[in-house]
N, C-alpha and C positions, 0 to 999 in steps of 0.2 A: 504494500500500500504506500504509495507517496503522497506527502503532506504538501501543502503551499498553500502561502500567505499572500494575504493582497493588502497593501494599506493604504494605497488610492482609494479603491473602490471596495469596502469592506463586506458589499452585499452582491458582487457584480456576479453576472448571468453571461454565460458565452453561450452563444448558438442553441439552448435548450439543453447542454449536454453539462455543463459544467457551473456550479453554482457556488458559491463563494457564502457562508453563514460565519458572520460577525468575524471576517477577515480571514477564515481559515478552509480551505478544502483539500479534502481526502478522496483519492477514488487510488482503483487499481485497472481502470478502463484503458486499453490502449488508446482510445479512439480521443476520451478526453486528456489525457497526458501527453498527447500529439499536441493539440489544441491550448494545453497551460503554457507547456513548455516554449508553442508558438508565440505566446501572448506575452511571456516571460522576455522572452526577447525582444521586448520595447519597452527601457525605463516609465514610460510614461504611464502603462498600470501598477506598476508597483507590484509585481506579482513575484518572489521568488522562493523555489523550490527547496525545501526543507532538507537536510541531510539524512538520509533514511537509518531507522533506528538500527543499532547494532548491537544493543545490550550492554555496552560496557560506557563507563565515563559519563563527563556533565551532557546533560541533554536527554539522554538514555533513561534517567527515569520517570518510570511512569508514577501518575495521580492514581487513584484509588479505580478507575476506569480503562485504567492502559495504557493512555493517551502520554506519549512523549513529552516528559518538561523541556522547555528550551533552554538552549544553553544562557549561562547569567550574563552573557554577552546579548542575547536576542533583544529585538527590536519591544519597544511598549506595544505592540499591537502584537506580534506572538505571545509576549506575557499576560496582554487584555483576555485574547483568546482563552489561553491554557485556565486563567482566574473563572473564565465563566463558565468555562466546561469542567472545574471543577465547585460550581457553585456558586461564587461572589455575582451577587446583583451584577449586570452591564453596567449600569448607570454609575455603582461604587467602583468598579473597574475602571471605568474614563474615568473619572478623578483624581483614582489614586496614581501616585507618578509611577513609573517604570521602574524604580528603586524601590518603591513601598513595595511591590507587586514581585520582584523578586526577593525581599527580604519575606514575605509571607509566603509564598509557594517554594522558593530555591530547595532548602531540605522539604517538600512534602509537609510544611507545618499551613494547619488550613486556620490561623492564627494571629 
């Protein structure tokens, strides 16, 4: 399964195939990962392709759900994501800065 973030367009729709929920999409589709990876390659959506989980090291672990943490380097908008798929309101996630959001999730503390 490959991951990608968009932080242009955090809701954006490509051709019916590919859909982007609060900045982050997952498929294992070739059809759509033709198409991300197309769209990837134009700064102008902001879309880029996640580093595919490997089990080991920062990024690698998962929330309570499976879901890959980002590394404590990743963007406020992979940290927004990963905050609300493990639960924090949207709305307290846009607030909180990119620092607050990984000192609360970086070790898995939902805190």
């Amino acid at each position: 399964m490959a991951r990608f973030t968009c932080t242009t367009y955090p809701q954006l729709e490509i051709g019916g195939i590919v859909r982007f929920v609060d900045g982050v999409c997952e498929t294992s589709d070739e059809v759509a990962l033709a198409q991300l990876r197309s769209f990837a390659a134009d700064p102008a959506y902001g879309i880029s392709e996640q580093d595919p989980p490997d089990g080991a090291g920062e990024g690698s672990g998962g929330g309570p759900d499976g879901m890959q943490r980002p590394a404590r380097s990743a963007s406020k908008a992979d940290w927004k994501a990963y905050a609300v798929r493990q639960g924090m309101d949207a709305g307290a996630a846009e607030k909180a800065s990119r620092d607050e959001l990984v000192a609360r999730y970086a070790q898995g503390g939902d805190s």
